[in-house]
N, C-alpha and C positions, 0 to 999 in steps of 0.2 A: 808814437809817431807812425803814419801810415808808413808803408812800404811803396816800392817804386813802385811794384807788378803791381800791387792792388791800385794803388793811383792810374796806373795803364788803365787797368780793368773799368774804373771806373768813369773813366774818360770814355774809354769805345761803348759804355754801356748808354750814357747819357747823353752821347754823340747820333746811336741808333737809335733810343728812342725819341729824340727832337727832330731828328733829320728825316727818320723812317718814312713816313709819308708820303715826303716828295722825293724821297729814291724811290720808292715802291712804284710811285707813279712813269719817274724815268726809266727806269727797267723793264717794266712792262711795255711803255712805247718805244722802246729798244728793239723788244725782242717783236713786234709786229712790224719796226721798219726794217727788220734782219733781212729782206729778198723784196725789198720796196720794188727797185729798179726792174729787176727778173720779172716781176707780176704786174708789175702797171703797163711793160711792155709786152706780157704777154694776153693781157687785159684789151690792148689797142686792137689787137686781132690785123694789125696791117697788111697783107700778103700781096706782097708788089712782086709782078714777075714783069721780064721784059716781052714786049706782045714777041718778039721774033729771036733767033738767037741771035740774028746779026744786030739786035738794037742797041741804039746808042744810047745814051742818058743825054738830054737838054743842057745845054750850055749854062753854066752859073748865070750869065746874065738873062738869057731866057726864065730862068725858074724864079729867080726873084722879081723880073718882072710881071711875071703870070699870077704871083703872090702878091702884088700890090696891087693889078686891075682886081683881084678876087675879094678884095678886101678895101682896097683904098688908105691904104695905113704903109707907110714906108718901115721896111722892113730893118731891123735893129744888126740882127743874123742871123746866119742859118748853117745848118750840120751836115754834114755830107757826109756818106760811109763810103767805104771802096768796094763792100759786100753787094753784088748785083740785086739782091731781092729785099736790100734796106731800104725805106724809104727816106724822103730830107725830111728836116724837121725848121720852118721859118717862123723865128723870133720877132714881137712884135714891143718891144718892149718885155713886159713879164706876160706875156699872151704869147703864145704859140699856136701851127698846127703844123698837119704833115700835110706834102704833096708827092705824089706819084712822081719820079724822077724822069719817067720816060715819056711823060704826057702832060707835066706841069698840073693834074687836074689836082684839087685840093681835097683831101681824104678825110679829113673833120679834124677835131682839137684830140681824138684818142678815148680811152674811157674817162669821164670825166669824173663819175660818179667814184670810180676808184684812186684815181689823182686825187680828187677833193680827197676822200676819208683818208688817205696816207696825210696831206696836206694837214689835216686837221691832228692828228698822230705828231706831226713836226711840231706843230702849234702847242700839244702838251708836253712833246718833249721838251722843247726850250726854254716855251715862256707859259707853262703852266695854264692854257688854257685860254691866254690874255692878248687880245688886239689892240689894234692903237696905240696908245698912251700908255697903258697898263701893260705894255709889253718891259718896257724899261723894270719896273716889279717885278716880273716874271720871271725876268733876265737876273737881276739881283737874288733871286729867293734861289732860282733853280744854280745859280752859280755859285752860292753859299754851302748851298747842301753839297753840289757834286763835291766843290773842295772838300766840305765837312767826310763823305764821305770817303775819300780819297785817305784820310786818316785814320778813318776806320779802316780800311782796311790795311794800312801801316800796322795800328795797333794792335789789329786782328791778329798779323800776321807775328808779332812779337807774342801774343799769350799764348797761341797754337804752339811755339817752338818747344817741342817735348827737352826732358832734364837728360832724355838718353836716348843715343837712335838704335835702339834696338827693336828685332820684330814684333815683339810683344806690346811694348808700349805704344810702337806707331802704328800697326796695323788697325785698333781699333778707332782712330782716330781719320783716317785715309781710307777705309773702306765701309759699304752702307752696312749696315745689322740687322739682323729681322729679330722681331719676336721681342724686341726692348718696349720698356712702359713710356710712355707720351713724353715724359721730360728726358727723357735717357736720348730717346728716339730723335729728339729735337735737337739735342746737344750732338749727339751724331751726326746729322744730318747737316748741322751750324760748320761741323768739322771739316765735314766731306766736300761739301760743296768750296768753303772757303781755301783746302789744301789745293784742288784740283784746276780751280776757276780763280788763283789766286792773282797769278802773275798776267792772262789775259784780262782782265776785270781792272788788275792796275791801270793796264796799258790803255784801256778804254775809256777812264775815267781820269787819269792824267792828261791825258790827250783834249778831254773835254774843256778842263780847264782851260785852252787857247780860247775858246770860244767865248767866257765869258770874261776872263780879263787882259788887260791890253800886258800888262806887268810882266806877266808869262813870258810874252816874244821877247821881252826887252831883257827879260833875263838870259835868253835863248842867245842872245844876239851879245850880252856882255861877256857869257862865259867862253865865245869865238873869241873874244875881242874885235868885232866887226864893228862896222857902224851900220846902224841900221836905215837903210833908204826911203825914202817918202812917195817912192813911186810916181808914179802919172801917167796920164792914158796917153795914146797913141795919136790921138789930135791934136796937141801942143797943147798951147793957151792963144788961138788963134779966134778973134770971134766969132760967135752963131751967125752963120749966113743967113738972108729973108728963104724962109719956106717955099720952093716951088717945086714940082715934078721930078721927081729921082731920074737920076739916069747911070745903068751898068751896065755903057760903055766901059769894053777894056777889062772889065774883071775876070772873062775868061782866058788870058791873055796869064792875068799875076796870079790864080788858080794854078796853069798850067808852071810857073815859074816857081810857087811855091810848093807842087805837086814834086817837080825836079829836085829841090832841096831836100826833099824828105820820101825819096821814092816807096819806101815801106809803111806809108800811109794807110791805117786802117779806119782814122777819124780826123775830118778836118773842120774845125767852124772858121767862119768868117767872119769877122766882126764889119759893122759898117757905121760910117758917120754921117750924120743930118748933112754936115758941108759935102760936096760932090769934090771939092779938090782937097783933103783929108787923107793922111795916109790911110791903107787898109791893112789889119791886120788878121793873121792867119795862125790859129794855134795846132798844128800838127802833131796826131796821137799815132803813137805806132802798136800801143796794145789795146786792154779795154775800157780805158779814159780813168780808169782810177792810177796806174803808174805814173807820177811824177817824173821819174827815170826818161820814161819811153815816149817824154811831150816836149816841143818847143816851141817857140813862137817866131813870125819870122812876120815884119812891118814894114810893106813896101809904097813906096811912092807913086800916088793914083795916076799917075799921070805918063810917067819916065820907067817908073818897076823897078827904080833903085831900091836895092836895100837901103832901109834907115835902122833897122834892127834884127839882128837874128840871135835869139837865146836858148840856147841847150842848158840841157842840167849841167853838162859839166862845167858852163860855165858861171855856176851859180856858187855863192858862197856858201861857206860850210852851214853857217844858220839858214840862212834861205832857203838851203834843200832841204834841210832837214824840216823846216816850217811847212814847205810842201806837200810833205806828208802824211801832218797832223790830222787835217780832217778822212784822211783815206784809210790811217790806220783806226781809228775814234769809229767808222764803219767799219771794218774791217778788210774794204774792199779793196786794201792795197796787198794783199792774199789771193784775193782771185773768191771765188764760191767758196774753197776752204776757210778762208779767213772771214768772210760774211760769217758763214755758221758758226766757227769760234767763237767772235765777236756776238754772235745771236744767245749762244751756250751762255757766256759769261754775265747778259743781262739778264737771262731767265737764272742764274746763280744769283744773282742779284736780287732776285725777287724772292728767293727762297733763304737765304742769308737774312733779310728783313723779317719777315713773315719766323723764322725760326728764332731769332734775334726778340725778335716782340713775345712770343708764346714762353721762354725761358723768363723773359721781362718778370712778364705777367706772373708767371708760379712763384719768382723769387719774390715777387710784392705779395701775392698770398701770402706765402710761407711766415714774412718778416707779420703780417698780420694775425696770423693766427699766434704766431710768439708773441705778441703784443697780448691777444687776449687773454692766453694762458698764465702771462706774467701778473697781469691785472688780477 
């Protein structure tokens, strides 16, 4: 009768090599979108200064106005920093560009050609490559493996657990070796990276799992005992008004009111509705837009500047916060720059975990071959 370990063993073996591929492929566009945001923004090359020191920034409803004569496209939202030499950023739907804050002039859509290739990075990340239709496949294959991998590395973690933690037996296993022959080296290296990159790499790949199934949250939300909310947007279910000319009248007015709510405002978007009498909502970041903690939302009435809604994390339920920071931990950007690169570290452990995982493969199936021959 097999043994438990050897059935482990063989489980994470058969697990790496079916899955291999499209982890190989996730881990790699991991580690190219580790400093996405950092580089695409440093990619725009924006450099807005104010022309004078006593200059003002354009009133919100100035700037989005000056964005819909530039364009003719009524604008969805747009981002505001508190930092004097940031520029706005005005949402067209999934279109954007930036405009000079001090002079409304439009500064173009950024680097595009670096957007795109990141964009197309996300495109292998998620759905393997797959537009359209074929995205739903995508989503299924790359949500299969992450799980499948997610077990590997459980398993992993179970065959590494040495029978004695003394220095001798753990030391070869937790540190690299020089001068080992190609399979020793590999078994090493399988060691090393999977000890050190064990518990970040979970965190990264459990986390992922939100993204592909719904089941996850709803487990999320059973083990609170909450119920879990159905949400809705900030416009009711009030019908689509007929299309005519935007007007933002008054928005600098519930900027101003929603600026007072949150005076330690480092990021604020604005959300806007096709209806003109629609409430507007205002999501206010107090750090660098990956802290859930340090964001809230506050949804006033276009007209009056009643509050209809103001939500702080604290007043969010224990799943809901916690769900808030699925995808910031899954980049690691709920760390700040250190936690990017952890999270960058763990997927390039990921690529070498596979890549070492397949080369071991491969010898043990030689090896079982050549025993075959010899037997014969």
């Amino acid at each position: 009768m097999i043994g438990f370990k050897k059935l482990i063993f063989w489980l994470h073996l058969c697990c790496g090599i079916s899955l291999g591929l499209v982890v190989f492929t996730m881990s790699v566009t991991g580690v190219i979108l580790t400093y996405e945001k950092q580089m695409a923004r440093w990619a725009d090359g924006f450099d807005v200064r104010p022309p004078s020191p006593e200059a003002q920034r354009l009133g919100l409803s100035r700037l989005l106005q000056r964005a819909y004569l530039e364009t003719g496209k009524r604008p969805s939202s747009i981002q505001l920093r508190s930092s004097p030499e940031e520029p706005a950023r005005v949402s067209f739907g999934r279109e954007s560009f930036v405009i000079d804050p001090y002079t409304g002039a439009a500064l173009g859509e950024g680097a595009t050609g670096v957007r795109g290739f990141f964009r197309t990075m996300i495109v292998w990340h998620r759905w393997l490559g797959q537009e359209g239709d074929g995205r739903a496949v995508g989503k299924a294959i790359t949500g299969a493996c992450n799980l499948g991998f997610l077990l590997i590395i459980v398993t992993g973690a179970y065959l590494w657990w040495p029978k004695s933690w003394t220095w001798k037996s753990v030391r070869p296993i937790v540190f690299f070796r020089r001068g080992l022959p190609a399979k020793a080296r590999d078994f090493n290296w399988h060691n090393v990276f999977g000890f050190w990159c064990a518990i970040p790499l979970f965190i990264v790949v459990a986390t992922g799992t939100f993204f592909s199934y719904s089941w996850t949250t709803d487990i999320l939300y059973a083990l609170t005992g909450e119920e879990r909310s159905q949400g809705g947007g900030a416009s009711g279910g009030k019908p689509k008004e007929p299309a005519r000319p935007p007007s933002f009248d008054g928005l600098d007015t519930l900027l101003d009111m929603a600026a007072a709510a949150e005076p330690d405002w480092k990021i604020v978007t604005v959300r806007l509705s096709e209806s003109p009498s629609a409430p507007v909502a205002f999501t206010l970041d107090r750090g660098n837009g990956f802290r859930p903690d340090l964001r809230s939302t506050l949804v006033l009435h276009r007209d009056t500047g009643r509050v209809l809604r103001h939500e702080t994390y604290a007043d969010m339920g224990s799943a809901q916060s916690a769900r808030t920071w699925i995808r910031w931990l899954h980049t690691g950007e709920a760390g700040g720059l250190a936690g990017q690169t952890l999270a960058g570290v763990a997927s390039l452990a990921g690529c070498f975990l596979v890549y070492t995982g397949w080369m071991l493969s491969w010898r043990r199936f030689r090896a079982w071959q050549q025993r075959i021959r010899q037997a014969g």
